[in-house]
C-alpha positions in Angstrom: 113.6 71.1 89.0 117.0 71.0 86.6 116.4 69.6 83.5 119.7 66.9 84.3 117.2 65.8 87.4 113.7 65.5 85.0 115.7 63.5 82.9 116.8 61.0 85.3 112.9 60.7 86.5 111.1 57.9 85.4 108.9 58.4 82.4 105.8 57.4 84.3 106.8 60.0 86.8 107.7 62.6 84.2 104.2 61.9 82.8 102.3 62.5 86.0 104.1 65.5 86.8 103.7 67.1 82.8 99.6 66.3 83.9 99.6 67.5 87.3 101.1 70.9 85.5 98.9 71.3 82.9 96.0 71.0 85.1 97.1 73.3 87.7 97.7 76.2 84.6 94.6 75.0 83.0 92.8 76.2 86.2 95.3 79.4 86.8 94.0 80.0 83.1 90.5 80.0 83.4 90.2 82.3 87.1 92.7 85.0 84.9 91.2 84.9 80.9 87.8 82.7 81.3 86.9 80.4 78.9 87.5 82.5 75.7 91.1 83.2 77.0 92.1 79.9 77.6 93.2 77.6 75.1 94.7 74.4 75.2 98.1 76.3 73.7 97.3 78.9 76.6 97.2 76.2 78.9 100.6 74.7 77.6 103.2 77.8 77.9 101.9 78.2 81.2 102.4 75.0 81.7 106.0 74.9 80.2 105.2 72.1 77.9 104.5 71.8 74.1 100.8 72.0 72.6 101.4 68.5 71.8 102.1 67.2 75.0 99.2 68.8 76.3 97.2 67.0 73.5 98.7 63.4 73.9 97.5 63.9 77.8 93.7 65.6 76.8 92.7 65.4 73.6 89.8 68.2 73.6 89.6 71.4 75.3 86.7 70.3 77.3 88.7 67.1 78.7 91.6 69.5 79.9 89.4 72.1 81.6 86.8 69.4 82.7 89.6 67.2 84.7 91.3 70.6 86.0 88.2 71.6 87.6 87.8 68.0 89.5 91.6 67.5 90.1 91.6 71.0 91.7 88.1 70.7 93.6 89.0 66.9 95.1 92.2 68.5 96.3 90.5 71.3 97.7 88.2 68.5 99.2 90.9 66.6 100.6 92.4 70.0 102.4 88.9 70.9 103.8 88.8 67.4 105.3 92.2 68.0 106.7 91.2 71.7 108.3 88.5 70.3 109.6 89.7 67.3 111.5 89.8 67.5 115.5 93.6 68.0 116.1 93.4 71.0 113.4 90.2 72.9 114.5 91.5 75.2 116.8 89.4 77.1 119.9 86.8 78.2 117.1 83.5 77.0 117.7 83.1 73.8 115.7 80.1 75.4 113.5 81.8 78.3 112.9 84.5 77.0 111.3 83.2 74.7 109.4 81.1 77.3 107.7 84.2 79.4 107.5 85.9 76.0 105.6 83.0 75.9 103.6 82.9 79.3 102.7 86.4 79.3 101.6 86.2 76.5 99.2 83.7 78.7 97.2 85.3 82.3 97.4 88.9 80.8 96.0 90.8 80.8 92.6 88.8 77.1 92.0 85.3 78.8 92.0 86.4 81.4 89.4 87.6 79.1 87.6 84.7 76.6 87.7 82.3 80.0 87.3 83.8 80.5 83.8 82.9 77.1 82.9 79.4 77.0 84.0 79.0 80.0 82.1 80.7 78.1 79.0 78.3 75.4 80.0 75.3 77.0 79.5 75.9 77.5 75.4 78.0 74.4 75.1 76.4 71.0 75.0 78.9 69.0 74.9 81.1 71.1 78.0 77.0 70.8 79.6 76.8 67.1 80.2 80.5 66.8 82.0 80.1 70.0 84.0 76.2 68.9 85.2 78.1 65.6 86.2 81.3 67.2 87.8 78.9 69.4 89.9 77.2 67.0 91.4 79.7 65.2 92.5 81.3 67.7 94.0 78.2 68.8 95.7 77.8 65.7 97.2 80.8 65.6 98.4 80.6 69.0 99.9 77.8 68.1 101.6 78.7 64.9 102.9 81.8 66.3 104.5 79.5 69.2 106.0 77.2 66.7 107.7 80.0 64.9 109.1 82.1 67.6 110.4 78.9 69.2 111.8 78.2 65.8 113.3 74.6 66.0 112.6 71.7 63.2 111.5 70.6 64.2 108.2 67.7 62.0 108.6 66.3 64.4 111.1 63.9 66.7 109.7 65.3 69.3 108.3 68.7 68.9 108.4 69.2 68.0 105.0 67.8 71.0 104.0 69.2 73.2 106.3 73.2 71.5 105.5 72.2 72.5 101.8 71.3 75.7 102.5 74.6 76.2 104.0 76.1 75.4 101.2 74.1 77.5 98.5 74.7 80.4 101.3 78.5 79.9 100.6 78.1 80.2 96.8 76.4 83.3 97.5 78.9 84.7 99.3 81.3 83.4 96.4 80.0 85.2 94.0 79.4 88.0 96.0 83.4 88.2 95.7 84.3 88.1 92.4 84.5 91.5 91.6 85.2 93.1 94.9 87.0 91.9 98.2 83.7 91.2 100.5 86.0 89.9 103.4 84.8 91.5 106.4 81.0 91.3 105.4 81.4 87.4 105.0 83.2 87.3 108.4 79.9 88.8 110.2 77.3 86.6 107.7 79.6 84.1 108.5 79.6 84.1 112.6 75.7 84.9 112.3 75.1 81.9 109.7 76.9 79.3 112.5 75.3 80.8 115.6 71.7 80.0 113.2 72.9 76.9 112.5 73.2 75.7 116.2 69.5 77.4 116.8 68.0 75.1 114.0 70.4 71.5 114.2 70.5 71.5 118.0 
């Protein structure tokens, strides 16, 4: 975007777009330097705005990095629930691609990121409380949408259990990633993990 077109935007505009910005490089920031690398003024030049602007939209550190995380993690939401609807599924098996969805949310940029700050977390009180919070949200969420897509009764015996599992499988596999490219191991734990998954939910 020209400068000549931001100007003519509307300010409320202009201030949405500044936010969505700064939380996108807040999140770029913390997969690339962690927590010790990014700063709010960090956050800002890779933003392209001032330190104050960043400021006058999150006051702390933890408010920028906190609402990154969850802007980043309800869009990735939204996109799972998009890959995942009947007209996008494809001629995968329906249980194997919704563990490949879910697999994919945690072996991205956003689980880096988010990794850094659970690690922060753990020697930061007041970062503790919002990430404890943020998570389990999010992991509802997650799990909500993998019972629906999987189009199973939780209220079955063991269902709820074996959904969850699913999903602490795929953080395995997540961090199983992060420091080398575990691509075609996940693809076979992947394909073995559905074809258990129709054994045990019917």
């Amino acid at each position: 975007m020209t400068i000549q077109a931001a100007s003519r935007m509307p300010q409320q505009d202009r201030s949405r777009a500044t936010r969505r910005r700064l939380l996108e490089a807040a999140v770029e920031c913390l997969a690339a330097h962690g927590w010790a690398g990014s700063t709010v003024s960090v956050v800002a030049e890779r933003a392209g705005v001032s330190r104050g602007a960043a400021q006058h939209h999150f006051p702390t550190r933890e408010d920028l990095f906190t609402a990154a995380v969850e802007h980043v993690a309800d869009e990735l939401l939204a996109g799972v629930r998009e890959q995942l609807s009947p007209q996008n599924r494809g001629d995968t098996p329906r249980t194997e691609t919704v563990v490949e969805v879910i697999v994919r949310m945690y072996t991205g940029e956003l689980f880096r990121a988010a990794l850094h700050l659970w690690v922060a977390a753990a020697r930061e009180e007041p970062l503790r409380t919002r990430i404890i919070a943020l998570e389990n949200r999010v992991g509802r969420e997650a799990h909500r949408a993998a019972v629906e897509f999987l189009g199973v009764d939780e209220r079955a015996p063991g269902v709820r259990e074996t959904v969850q599992a699913t999903l602490d499988m795929a953080r395995g596999l997540g961090l199983a990633n992060l420091l080398t490219d575990d691509g075609a191991r996940r693809a076979r734990v992947v394909r073995q993990w559905a074809r258990i998954l129709d054994g045990v939910l019917g």
